[in-house]
C-alpha positions as CSV (number, residue, x, y, z in Angstrom):
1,X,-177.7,-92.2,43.7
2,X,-181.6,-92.4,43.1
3,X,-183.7,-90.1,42.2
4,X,-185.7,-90.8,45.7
5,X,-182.2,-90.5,47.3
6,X,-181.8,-86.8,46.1
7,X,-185.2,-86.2,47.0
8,X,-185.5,-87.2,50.3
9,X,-181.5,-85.2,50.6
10,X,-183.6,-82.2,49.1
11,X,-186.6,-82.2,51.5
12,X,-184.1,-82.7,54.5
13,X,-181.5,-80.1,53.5
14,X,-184.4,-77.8,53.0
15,X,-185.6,-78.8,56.4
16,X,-182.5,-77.8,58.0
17,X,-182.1,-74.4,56.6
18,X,-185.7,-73.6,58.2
19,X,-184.8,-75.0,61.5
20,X,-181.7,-72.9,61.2
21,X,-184.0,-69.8,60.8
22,X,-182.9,-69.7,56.6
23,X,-179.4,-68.9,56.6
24,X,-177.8,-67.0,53.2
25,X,-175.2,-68.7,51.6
26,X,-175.1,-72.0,53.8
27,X,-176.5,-74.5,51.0
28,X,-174.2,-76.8,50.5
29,X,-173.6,-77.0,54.4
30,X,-177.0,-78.3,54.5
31,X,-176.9,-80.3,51.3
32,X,-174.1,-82.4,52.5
33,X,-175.0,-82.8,55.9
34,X,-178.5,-84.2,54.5
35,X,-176.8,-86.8,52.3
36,X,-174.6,-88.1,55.6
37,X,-177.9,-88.2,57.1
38,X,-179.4,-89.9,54.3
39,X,-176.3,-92.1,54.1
40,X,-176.3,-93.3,57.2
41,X,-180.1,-94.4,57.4
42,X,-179.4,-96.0,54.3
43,X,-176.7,-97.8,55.9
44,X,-178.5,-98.7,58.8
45,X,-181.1,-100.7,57.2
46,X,-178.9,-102.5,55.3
47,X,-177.5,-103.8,58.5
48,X,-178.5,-107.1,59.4
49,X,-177.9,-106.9,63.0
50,X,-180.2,-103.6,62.6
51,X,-183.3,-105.4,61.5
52,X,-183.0,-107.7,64.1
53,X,-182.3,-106.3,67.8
54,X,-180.9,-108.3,70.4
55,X,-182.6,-109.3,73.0
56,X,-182.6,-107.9,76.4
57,X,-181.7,-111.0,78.7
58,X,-183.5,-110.0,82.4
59,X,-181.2,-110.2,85.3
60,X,-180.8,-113.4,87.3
61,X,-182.5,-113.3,89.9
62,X,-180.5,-113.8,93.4
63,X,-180.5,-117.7,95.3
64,X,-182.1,-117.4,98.8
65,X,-179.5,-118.3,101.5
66,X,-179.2,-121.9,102.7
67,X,-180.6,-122.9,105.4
68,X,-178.4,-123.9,108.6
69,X,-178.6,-127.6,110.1
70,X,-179.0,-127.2,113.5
């Protein structure tokens, strides 16, 4: 793991234990849920199919009725 890796996990585990009002004892809760988090962005970006989103085909749009021969 980089040293940015465990940096960004140790601003983000830090930021949990705030938003959880600074909990005793819960560390490595937070550590390990910040490298999952960490993890998975990781893993996202290395995605191909996540650098490039689909695109969003509009739907057809409906035939008008044919006319009768009279």
């Amino acid at each position: 793991m980089s040293t940015d890796d465990q940096n960004k996990i140790r601003q983000l585990a830090h930021q949990i234990w705030e938003d959880e009002g600074r909990p005793e004892g819960r560390e490595d809760e937070h550590w390990f849920r910040a490298e999952e988090m960490v993890a998975a962005a990781r893993a996202t970006k290395a995605s191909p199919k996540a650098k490039t989103p689909a695109k969003a085909k509009a739907p057809a749009k409906p035939k008008a009725p044919a006319k009768k021969k009279a």
